[in-house]
Short mmCIF file of the C-alpha atoms (twelve columns), coordinates in Angstrom:
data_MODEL
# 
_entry.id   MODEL 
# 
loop_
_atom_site.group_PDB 
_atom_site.id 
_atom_site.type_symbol 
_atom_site.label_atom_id 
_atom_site.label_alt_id 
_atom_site.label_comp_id 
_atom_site.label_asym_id 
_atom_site.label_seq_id 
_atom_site.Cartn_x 
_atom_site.Cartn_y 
_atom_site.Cartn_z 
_atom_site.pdbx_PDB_model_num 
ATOM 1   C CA . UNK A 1   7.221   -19.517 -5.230  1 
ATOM 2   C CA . UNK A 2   5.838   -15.834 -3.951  1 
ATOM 3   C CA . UNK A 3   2.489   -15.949 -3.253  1 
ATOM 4   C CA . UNK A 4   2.168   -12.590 -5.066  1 
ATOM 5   C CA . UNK A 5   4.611   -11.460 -7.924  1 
ATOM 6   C CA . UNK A 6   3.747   -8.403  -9.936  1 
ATOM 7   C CA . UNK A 7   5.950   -8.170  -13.256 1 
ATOM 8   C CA . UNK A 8   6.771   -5.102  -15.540 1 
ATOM 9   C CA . UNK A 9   3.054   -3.759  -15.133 1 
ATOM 10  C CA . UNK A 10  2.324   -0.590  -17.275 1 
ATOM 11  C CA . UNK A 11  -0.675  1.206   -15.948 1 
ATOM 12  C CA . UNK A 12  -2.470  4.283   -17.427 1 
ATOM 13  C CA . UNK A 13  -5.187  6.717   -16.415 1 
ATOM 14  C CA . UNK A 14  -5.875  7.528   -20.000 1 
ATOM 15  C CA . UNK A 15  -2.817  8.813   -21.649 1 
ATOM 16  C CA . UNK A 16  -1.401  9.560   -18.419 1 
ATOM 17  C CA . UNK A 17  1.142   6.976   -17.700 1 
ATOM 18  C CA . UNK A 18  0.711   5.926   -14.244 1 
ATOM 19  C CA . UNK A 19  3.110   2.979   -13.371 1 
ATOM 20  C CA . UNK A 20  6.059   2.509   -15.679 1 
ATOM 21  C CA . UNK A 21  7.330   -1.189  -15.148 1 
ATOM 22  C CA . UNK A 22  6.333   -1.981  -11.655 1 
ATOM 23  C CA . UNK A 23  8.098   -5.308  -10.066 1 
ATOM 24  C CA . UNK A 24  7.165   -6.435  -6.754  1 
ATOM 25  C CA . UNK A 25  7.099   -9.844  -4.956  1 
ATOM 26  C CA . UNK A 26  5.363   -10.555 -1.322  1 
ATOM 27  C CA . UNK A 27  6.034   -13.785 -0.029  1 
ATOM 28  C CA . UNK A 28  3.977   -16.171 2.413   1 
ATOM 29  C CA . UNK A 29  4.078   -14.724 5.962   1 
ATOM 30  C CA . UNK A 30  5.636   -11.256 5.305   1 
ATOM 31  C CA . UNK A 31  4.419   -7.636  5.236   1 
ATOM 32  C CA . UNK A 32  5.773   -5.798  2.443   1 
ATOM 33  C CA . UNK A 33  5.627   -2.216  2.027   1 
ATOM 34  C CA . UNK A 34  5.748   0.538   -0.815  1 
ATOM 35  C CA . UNK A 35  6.489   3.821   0.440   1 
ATOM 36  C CA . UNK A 36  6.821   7.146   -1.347  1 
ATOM 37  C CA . UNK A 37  5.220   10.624  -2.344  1 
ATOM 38  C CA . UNK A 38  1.859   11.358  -3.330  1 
ATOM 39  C CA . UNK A 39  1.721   10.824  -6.991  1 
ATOM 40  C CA . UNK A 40  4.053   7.968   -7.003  1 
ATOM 41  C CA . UNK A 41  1.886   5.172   -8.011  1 
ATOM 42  C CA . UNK A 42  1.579   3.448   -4.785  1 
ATOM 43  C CA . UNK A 43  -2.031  3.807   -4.930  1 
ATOM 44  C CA . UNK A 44  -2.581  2.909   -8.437  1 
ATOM 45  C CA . UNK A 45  -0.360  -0.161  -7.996  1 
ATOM 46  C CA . UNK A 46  -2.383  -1.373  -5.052  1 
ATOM 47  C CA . UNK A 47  -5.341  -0.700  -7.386  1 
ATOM 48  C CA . UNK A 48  -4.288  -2.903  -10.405 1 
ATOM 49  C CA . UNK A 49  -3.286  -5.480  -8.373  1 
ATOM 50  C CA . UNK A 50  -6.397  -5.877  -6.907  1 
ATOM 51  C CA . UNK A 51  -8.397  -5.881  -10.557 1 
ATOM 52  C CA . UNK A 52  -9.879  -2.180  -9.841  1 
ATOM 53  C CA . UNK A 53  -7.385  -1.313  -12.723 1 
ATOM 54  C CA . UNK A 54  -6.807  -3.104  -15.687 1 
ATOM 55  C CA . UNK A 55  -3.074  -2.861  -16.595 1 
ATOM 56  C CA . UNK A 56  -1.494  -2.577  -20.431 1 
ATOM 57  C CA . UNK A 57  1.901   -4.058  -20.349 1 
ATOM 58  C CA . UNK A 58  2.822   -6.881  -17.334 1 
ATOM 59  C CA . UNK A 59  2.056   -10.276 -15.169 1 
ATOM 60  C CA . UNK A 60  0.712   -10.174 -11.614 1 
ATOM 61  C CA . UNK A 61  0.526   -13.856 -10.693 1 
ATOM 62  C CA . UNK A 62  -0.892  -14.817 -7.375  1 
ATOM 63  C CA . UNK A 63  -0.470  -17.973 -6.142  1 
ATOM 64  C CA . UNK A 64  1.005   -18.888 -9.622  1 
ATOM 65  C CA . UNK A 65  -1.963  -18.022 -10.853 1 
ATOM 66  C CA . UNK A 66  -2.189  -15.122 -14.168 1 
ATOM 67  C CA . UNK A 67  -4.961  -12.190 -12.298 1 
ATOM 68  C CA . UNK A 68  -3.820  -9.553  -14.635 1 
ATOM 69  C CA . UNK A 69  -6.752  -7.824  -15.815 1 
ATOM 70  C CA . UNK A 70  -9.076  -10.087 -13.869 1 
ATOM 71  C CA . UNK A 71  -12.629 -8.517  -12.042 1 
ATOM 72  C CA . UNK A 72  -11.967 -7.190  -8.486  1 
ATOM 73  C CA . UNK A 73  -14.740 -9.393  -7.630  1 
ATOM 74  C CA . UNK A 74  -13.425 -12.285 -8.637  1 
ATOM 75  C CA . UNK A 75  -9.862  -11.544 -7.398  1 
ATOM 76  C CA . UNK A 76  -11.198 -11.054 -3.770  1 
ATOM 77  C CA . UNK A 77  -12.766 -14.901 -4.203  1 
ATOM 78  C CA . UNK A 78  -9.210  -16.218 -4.727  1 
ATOM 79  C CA . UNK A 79  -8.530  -14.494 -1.381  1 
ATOM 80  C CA . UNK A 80  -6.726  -11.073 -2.450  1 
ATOM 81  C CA . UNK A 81  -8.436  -8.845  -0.220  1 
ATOM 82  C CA . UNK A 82  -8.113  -5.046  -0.396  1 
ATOM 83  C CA . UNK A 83  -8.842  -2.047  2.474   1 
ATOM 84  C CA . UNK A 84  -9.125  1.088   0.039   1 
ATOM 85  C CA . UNK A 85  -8.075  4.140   1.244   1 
ATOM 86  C CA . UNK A 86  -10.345 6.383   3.366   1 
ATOM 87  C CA . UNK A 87  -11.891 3.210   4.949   1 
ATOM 88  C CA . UNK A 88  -15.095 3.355   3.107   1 
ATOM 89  C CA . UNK A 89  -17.461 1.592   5.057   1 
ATOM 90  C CA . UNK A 90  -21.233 1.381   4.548   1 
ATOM 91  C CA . UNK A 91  -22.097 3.932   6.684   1 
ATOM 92  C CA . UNK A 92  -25.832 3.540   7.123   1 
ATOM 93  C CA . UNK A 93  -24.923 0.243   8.157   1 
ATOM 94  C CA . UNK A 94  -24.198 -1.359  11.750  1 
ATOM 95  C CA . UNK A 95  -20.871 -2.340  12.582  1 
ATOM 96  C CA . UNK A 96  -22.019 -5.842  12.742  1 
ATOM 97  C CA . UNK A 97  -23.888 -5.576  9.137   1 
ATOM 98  C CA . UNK A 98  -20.534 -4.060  7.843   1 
ATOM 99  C CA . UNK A 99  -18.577 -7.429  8.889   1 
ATOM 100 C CA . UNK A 100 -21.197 -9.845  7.682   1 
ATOM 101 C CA . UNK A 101 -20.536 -8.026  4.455   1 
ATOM 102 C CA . UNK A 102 -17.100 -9.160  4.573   1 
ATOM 103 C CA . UNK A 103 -18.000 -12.586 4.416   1 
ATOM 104 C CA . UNK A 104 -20.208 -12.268 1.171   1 
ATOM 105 C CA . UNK A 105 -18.863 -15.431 -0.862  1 
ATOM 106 C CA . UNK A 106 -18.781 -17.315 2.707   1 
ATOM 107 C CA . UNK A 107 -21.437 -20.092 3.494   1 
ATOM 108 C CA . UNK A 108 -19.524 -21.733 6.333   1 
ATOM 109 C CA . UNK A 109 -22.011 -20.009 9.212   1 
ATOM 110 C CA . UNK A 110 -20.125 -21.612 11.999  1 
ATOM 111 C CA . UNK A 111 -16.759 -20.243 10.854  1 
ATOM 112 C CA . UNK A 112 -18.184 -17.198 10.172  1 
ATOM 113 C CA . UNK A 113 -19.147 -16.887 13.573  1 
ATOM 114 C CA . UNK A 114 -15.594 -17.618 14.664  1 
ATOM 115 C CA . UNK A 115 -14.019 -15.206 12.663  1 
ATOM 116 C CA . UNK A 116 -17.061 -12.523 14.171  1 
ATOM 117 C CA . UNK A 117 -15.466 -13.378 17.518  1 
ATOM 118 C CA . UNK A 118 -12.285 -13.071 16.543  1 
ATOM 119 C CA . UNK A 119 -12.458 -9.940  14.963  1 
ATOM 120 C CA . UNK A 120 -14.112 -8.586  17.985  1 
ATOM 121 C CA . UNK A 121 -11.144 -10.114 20.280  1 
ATOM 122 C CA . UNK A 122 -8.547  -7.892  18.117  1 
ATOM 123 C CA . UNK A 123 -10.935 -5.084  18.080  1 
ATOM 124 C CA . UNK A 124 -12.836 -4.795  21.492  1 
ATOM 125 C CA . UNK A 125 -13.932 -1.194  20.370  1 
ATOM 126 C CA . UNK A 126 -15.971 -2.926  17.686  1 
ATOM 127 C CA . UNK A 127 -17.660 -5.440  19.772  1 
ATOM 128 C CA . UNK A 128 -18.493 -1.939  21.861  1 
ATOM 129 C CA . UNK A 129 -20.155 -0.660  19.161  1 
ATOM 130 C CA . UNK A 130 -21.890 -3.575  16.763  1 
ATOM 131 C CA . UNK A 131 -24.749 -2.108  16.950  1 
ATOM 132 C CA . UNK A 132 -23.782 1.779   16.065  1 
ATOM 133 C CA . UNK A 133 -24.000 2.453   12.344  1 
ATOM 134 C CA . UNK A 134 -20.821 2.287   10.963  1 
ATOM 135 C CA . UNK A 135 -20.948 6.586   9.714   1 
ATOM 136 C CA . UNK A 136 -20.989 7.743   13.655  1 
ATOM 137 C CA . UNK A 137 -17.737 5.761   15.006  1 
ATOM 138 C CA . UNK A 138 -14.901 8.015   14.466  1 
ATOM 139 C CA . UNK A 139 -11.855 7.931   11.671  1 
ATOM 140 C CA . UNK A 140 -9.555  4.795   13.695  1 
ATOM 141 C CA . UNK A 141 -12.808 3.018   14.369  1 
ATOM 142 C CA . UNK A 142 -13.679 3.022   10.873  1 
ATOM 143 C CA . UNK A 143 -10.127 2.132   10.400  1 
ATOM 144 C CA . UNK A 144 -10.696 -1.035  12.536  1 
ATOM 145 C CA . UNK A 145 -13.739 -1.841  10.637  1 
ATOM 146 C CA . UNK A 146 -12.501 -1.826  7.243   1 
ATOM 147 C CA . UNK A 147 -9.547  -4.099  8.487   1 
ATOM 148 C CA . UNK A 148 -12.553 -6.110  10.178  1 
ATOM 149 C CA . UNK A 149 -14.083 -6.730  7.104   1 
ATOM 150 C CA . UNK A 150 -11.550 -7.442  4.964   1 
ATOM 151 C CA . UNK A 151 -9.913  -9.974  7.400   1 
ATOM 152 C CA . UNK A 152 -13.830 -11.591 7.394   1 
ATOM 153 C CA . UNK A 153 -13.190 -12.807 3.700   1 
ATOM 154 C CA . UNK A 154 -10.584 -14.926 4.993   1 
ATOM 155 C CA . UNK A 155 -7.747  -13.169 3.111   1 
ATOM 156 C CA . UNK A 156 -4.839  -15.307 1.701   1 
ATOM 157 C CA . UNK A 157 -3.301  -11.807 0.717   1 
ATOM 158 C CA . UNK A 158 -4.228  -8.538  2.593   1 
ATOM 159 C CA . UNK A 159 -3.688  -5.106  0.602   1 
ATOM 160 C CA . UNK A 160 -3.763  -2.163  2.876   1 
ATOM 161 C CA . UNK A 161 -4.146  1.436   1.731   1 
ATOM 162 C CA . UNK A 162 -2.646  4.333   3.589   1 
ATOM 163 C CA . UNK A 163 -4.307  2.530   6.786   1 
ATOM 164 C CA . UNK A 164 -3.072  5.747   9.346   1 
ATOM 165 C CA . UNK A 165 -4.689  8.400   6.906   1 
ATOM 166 C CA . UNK A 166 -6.111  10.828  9.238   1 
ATOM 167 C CA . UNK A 167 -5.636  9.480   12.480  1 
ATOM 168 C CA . UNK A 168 -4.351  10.819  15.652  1 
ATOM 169 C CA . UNK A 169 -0.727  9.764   16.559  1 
ATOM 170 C CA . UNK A 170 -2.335  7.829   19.483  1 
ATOM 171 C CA . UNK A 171 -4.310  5.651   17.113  1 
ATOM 172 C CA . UNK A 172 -1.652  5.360   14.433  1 
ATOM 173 C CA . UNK A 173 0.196   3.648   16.719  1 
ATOM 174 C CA . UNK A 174 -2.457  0.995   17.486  1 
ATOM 175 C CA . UNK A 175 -3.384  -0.057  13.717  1 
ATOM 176 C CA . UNK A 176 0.321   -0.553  12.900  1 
ATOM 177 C CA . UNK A 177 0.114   -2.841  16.107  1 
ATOM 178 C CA . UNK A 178 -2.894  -4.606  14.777  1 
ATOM 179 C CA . UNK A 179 -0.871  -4.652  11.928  1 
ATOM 180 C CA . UNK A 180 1.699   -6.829  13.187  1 
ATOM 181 C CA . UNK A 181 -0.976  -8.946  15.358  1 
ATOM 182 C CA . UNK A 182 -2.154  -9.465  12.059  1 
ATOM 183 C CA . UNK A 183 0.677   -10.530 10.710  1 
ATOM 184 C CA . UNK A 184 1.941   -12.518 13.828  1 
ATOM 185 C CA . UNK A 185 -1.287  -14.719 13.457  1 
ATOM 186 C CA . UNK A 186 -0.588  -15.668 9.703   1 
ATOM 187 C CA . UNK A 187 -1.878  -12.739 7.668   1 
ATOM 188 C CA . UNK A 188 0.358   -11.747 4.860   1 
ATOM 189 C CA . UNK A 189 0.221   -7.917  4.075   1 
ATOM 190 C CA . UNK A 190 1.064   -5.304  1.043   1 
ATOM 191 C CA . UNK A 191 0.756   -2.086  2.734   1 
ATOM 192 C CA . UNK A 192 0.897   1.076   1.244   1 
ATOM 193 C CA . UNK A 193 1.801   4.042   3.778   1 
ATOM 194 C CA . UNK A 194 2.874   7.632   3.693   1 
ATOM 195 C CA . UNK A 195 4.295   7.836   7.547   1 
ATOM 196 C CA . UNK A 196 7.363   5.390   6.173   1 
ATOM 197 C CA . UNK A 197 8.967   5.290   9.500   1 
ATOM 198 C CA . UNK A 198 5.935   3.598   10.872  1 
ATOM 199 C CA . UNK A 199 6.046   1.229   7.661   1 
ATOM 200 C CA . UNK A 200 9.412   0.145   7.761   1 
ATOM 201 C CA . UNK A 201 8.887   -0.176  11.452  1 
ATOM 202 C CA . UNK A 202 6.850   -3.322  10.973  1 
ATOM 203 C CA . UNK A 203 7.916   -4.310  7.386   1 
ATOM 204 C CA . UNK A 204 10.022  -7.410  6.484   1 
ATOM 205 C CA . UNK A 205 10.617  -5.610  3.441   1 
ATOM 206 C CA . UNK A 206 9.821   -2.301  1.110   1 
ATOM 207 C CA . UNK A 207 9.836   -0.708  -2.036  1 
ATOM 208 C CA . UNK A 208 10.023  3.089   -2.456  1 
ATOM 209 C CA . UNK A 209 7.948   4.417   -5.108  1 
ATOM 210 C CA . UNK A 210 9.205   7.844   -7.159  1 
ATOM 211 C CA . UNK A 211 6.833   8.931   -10.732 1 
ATOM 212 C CA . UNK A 212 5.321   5.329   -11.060 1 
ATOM 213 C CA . UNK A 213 8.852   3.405   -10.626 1 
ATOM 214 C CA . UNK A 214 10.797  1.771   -8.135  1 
ATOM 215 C CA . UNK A 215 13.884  3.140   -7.347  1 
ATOM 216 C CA . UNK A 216 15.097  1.683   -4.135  1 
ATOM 217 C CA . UNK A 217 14.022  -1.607  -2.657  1 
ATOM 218 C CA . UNK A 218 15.541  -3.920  -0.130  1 
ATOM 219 C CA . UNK A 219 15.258  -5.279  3.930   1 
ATOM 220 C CA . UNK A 220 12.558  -2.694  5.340   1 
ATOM 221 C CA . UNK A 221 15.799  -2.569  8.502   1 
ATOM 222 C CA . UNK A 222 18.043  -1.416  5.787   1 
ATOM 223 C CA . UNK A 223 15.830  1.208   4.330   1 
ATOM 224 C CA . UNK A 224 15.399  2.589   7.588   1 
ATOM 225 C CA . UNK A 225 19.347  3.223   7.650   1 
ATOM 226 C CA . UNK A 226 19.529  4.693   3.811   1 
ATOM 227 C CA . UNK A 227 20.616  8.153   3.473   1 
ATOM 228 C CA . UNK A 228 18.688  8.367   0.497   1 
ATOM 229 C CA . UNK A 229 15.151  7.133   2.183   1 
ATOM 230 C CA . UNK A 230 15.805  9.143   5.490   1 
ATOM 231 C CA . UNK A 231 16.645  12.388  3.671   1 
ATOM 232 C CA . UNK A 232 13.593  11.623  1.595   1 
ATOM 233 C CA . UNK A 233 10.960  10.219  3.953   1 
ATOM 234 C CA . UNK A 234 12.426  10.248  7.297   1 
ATOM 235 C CA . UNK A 235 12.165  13.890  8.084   1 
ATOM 236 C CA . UNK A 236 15.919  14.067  9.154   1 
# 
């Protein structure tokens, strides 16, 4: 069984129809990426997943479990976590404040500590600056928070959107490397990405997104090699 499945969803902004029979699956262990244009949906399927949308048509089942429709708030508690594009942290807040927030529906103090710690072992530049407020550290620090925060919640699924918005090539480079750290320590990731090389890169597997459809999907190594993706989103 996938631990997320996401059948024939119909999503709309209005009468604008957004996504127009979206299927996805992630499975246990894997990251899984949807690539494409702006304006494609990726967004907006990231969105309904997570219960910020509320889709018209379709199934998302998570764990087996019927979410369709279901309050982001409570879809975070079953431990679908998302990291919303342009980071959006709580800027008058500390970097330290910021993570505690992450762990909102926790009471296990001890393991929250742990997970503090560890958070601060994948991001030394955050243990640096704990006690800055969150609105001074610059766009990959932010970057680094929001993935901090989100990981805090204990995350069975992690949702990622457009994660190297913004950043310098240097520090593009080193969140798709925490991405796979991530990953290698048993997070299982959905990310959404415009730089697709970089996505497919570290992908098991990806979906391209054109008009709020899928229209190519397969092994992220064989997307890499399709004439159709690299004269598309390759730049070549």
């Amino acid at each position: 069984m996938s631990l997320l499945e996401v059948n024939d969803i119909h999503t709309y902004y209005g009468n604008i129809h957004a996504l127009k029979g979206i299927s996805i699956t992630v499975n246990q262990g894997e990251i899984v990426t949807l690539i494409g244009a702006n304006g494609a949906g990726k967004s907006t399927t990231l969105k309904t997943i997570s219960g910020l949308l509320r889709p018209r048509q379709g199934e998302i089942l998570f764990e087996g479990q019927a979410i369709a429709g279901t309050p982001a708030h409570t879809v975070t508690g079953l431990g679908l976590v998302q990291v919303p594009e342009g980071r959006r942290v709580f800027a008058q807040m500390t970097v330290h404040e910021n993570l505690e927030i992450g762990a909102y529906l926790r009471n296990d103090n001890a393991a929250i500590k742990q997970d503090m710690e560890r958070i601060f072992t994948l991001f030394p530049r955050l243990r640096e600056r704990r006690r800055q407020v969150a609105g001074t550290l610059s766009g990959g620090e932010q970057q680094m928070l929001a993935m901090g925060r989100a990981m805090m919640s204990q995350p069975r699924l992690l949702l990622l959107d457009e994660p190297s918005m913004g950043l310098a090539p240097l520090l593009v480079d080193t969140i798709f490397e925490t991405i796979e750290n991530l990953n290698k320590n048993g997070a299982t990731i959905l990310v959404v990405e415009q730089n697709a090389r970089k996505a497919l890169q570290v992908a098991h597997r990806g979906y391209v997104m054109q008009t709020g459809t899928i229209t190519i999907s397969g092994d992220a190594q064989d997307l890499l090699a399709d004439p159709r993706v690299i004269e598309a989103y390759l730049g070549l």
